[in-house]
OpenMM code with the backbone's topology and positions (N, CA, C; nanometers):
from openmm import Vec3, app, unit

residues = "UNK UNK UNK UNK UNK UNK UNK UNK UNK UNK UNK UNK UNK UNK UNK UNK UNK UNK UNK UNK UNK UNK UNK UNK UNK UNK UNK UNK UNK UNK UNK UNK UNK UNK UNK UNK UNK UNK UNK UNK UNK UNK UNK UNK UNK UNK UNK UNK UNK UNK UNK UNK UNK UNK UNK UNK UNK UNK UNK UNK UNK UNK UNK UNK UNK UNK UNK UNK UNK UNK UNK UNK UNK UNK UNK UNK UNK UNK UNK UNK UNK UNK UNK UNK".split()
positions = [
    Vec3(2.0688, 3.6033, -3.2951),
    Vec3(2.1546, 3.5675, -3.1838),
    Vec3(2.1174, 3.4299, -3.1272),
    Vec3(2.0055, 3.3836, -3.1045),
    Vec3(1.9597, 3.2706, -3.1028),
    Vec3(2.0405, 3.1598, -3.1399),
    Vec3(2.0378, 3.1370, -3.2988),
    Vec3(2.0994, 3.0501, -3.3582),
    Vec3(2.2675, 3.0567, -3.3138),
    Vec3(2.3538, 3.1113, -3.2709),
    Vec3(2.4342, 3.1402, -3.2770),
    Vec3(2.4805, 3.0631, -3.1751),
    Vec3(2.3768, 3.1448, -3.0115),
    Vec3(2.3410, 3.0809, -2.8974),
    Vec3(2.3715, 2.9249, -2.8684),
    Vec3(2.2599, 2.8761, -2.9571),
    Vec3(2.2374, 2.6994, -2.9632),
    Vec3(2.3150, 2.6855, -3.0491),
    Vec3(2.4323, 2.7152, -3.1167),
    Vec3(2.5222, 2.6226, -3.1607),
    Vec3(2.6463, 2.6464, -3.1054),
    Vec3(2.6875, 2.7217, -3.0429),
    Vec3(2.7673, 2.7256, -2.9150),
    Vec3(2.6902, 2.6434, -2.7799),
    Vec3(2.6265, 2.6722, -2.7275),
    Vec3(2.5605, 2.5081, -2.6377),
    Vec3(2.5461, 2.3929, -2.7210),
    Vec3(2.5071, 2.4010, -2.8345),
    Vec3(2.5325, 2.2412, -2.9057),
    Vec3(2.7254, 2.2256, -2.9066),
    Vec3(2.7760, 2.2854, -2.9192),
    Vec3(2.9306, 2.2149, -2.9428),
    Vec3(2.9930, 2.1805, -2.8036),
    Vec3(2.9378, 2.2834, -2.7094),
    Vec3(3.0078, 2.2400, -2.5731),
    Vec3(2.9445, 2.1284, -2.5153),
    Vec3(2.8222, 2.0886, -2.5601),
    Vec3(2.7359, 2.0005, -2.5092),
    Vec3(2.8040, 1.8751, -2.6144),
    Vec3(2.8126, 1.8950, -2.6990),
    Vec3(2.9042, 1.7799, -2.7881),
    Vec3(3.0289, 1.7619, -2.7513),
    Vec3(3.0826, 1.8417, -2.7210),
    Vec3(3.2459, 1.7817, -2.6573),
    Vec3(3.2385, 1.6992, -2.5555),
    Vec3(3.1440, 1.7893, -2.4492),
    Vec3(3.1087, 1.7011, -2.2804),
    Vec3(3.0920, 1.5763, -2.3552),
    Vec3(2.9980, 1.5491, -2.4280),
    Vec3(2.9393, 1.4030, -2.4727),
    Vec3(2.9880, 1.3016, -2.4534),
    Vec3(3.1286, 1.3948, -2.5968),
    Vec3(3.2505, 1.2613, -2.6289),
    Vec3(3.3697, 1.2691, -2.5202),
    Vec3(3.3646, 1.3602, -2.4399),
    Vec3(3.4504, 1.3291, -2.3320),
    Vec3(3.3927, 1.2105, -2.2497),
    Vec3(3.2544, 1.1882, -2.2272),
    Vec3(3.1507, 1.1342, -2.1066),
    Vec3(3.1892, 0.9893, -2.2170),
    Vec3(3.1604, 1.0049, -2.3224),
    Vec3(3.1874, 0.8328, -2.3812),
    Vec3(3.2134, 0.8795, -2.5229),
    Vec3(3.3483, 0.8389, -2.5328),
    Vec3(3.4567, 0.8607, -2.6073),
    Vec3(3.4225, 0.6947, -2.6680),
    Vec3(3.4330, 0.7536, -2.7891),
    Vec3(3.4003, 0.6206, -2.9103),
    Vec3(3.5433, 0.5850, -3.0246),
    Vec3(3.5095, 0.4815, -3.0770),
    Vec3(3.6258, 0.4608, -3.1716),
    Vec3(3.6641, 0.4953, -3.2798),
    Vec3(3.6615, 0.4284, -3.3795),
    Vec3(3.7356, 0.5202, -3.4964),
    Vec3(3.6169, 0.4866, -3.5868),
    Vec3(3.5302, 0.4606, -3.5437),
    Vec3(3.3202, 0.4732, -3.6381),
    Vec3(3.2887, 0.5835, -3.5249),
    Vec3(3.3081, 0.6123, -3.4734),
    Vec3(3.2441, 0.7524, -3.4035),
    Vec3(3.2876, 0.8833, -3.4729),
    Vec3(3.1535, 0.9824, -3.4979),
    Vec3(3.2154, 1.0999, -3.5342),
    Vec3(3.3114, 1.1771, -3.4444),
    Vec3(3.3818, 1.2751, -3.5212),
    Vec3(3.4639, 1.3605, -3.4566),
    Vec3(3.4702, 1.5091, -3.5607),
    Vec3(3.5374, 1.5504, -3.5127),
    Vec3(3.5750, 1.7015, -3.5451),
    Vec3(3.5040, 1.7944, -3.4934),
    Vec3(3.4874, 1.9596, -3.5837),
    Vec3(3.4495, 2.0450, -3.4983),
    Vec3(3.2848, 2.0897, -3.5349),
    Vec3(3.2511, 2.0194, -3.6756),
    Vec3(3.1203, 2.0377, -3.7121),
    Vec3(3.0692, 1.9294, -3.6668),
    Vec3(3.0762, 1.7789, -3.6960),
    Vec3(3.0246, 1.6657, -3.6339),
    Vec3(2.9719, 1.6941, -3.4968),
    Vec3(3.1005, 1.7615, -3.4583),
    Vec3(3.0377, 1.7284, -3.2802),
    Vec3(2.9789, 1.9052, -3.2158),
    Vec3(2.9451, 1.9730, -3.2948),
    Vec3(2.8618, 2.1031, -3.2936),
    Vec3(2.7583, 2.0125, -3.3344),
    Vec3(2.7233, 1.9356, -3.4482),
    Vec3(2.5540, 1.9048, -3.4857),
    Vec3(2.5708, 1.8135, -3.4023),
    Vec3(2.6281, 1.7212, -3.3510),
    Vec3(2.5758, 1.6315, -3.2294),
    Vec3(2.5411, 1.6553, -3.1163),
    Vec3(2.5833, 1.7571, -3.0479),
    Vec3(2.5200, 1.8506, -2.9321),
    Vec3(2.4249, 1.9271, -2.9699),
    Vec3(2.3812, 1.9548, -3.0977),
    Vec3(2.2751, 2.0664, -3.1377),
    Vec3(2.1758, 1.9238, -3.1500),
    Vec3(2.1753, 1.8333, -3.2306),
    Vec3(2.0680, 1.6728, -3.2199),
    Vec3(2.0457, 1.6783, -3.0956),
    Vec3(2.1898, 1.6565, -2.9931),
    Vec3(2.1526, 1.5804, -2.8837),
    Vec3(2.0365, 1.7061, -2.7828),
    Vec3(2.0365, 1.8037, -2.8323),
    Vec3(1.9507, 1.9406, -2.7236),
    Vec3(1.8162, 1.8991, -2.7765),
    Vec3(1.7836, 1.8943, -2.9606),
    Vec3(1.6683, 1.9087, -2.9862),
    Vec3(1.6105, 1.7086, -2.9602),
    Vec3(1.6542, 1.6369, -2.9186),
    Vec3(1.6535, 1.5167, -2.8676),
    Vec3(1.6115, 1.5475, -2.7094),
    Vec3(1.6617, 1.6073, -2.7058),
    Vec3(1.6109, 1.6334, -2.5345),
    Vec3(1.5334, 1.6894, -2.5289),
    Vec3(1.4466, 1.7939, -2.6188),
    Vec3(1.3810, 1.8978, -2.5744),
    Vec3(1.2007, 1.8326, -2.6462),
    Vec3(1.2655, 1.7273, -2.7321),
    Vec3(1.1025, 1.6290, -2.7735),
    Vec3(1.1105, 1.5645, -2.6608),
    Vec3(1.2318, 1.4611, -2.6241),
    Vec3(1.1892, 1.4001, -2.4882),
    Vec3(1.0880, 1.4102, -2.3779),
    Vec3(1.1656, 1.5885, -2.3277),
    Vec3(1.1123, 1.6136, -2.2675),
    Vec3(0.9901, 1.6938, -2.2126),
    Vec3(0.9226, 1.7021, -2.3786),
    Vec3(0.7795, 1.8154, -2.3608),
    Vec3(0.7111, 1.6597, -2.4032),
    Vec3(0.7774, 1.5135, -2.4595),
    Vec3(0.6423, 1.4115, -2.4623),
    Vec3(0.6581, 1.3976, -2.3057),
    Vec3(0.7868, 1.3904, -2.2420),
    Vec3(0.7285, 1.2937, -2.1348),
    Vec3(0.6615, 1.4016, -1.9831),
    Vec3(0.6361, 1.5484, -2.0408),
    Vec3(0.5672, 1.6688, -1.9584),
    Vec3(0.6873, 1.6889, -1.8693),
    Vec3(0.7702, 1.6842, -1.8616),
    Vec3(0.8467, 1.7815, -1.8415),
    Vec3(0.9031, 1.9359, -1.8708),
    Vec3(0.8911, 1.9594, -1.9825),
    Vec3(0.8953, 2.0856, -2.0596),
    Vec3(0.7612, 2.1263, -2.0893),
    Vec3(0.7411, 2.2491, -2.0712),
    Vec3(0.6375, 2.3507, -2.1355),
    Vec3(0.6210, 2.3321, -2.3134),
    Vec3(0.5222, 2.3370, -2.3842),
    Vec3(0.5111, 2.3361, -2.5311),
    Vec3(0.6516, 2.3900, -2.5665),
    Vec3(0.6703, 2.5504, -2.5517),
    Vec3(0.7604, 2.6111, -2.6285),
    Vec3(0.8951, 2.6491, -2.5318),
    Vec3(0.9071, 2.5819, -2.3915),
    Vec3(1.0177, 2.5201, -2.3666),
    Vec3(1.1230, 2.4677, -2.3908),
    Vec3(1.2472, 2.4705, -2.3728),
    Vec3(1.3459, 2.4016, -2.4641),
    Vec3(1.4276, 2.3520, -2.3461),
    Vec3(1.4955, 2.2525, -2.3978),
    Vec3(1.5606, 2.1739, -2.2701),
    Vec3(1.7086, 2.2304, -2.2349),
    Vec3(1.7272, 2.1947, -2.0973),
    Vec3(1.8397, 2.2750, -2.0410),
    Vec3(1.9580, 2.2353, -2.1084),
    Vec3(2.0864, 2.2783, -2.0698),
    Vec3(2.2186, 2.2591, -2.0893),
    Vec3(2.2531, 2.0880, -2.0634),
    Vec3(2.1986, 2.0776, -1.9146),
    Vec3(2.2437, 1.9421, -1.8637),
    Vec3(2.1284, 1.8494, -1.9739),
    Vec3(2.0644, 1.8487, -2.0286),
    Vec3(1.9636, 1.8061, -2.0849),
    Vec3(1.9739, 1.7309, -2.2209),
    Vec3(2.0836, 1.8663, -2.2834),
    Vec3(2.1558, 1.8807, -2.4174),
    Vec3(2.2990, 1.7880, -2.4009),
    Vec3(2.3130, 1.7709, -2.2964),
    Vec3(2.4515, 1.6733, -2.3036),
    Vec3(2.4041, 1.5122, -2.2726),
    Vec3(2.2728, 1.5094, -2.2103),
    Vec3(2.2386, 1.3773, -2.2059),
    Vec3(2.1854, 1.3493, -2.3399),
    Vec3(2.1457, 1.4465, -2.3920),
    Vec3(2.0829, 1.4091, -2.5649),
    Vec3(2.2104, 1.3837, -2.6282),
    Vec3(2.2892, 1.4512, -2.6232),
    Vec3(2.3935, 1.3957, -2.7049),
    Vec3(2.4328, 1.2936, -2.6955),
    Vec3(2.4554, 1.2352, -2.5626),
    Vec3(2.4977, 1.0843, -2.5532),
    Vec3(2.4254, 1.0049, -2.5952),
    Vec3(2.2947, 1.0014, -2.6160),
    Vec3(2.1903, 0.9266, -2.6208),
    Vec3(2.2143, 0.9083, -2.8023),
    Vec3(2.2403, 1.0276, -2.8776),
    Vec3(2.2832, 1.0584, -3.0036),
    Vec3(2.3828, 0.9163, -3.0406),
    Vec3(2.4812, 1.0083, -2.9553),
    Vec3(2.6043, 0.8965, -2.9634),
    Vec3(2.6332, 0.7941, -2.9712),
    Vec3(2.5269, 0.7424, -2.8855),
    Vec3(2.5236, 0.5635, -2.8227),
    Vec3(2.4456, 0.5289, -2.9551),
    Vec3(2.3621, 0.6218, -3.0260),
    Vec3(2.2609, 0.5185, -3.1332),
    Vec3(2.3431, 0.5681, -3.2387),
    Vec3(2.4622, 0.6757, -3.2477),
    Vec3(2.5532, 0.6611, -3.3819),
    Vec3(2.6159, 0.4988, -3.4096),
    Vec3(2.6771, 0.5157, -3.2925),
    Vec3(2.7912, 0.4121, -3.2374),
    Vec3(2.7571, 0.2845, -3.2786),
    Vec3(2.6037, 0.2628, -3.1974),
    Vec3(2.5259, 0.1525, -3.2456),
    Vec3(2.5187, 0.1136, -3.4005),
    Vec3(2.4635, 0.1919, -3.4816),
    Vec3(2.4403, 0.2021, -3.5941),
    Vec3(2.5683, 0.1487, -3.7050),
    Vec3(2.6501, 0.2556, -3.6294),
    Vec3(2.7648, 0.2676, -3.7197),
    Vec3(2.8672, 0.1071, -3.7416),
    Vec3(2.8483, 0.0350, -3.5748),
    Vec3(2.9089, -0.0873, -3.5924),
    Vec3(2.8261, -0.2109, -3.6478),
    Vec3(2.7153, -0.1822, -3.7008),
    Vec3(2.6577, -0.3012, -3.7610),
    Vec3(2.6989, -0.2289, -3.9458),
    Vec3(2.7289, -0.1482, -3.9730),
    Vec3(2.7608, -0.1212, -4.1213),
    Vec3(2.9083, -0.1681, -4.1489),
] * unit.nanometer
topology = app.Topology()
chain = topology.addChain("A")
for resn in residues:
    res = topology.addResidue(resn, chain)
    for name in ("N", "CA", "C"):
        topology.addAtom(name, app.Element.getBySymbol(name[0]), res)
């Protein structure tokens, strides 16, 4: 149930993302892209935030946490994607 869990919070956390900053036509889209980009952007948040002691070892980062990872995802797709 777990897994199931975090990839339903990874997709809603991926939609918020690309609603919060909506990219162009080098930005991913669809319904798997932006499920693993909210599932990146959670486990992005959840190293963040056990280096910078915020999180407990086996802590995992919140909802609001998982949508700032995603953007953070996003912004270095985006990045990436317009220098190729």
């Amino acid at each position: 149930m777990s897994i199931i869990w975090t990839i339903i919070i990874g997709f809603i956390a991926g939609v918020i993302a690309k609603l919060i900053m909506p990219g162009g036509r080098n930005e991913p889209s669809g319904f798997i892209l932006t499920t693993i980009l909210g599932i990146v952007g959670a486990f992005v948040a959840t190293f963040l935030g056990q280096a910078l002691g915020w999180y407990a070892p086996n802590e995992g980062a919140g909802f609001i946490a998982a949508i700032v990872g995603a953007v953070i995802v996003l912004a270095i797709y985006g990045a990436i994607a317009r220098r190729g």
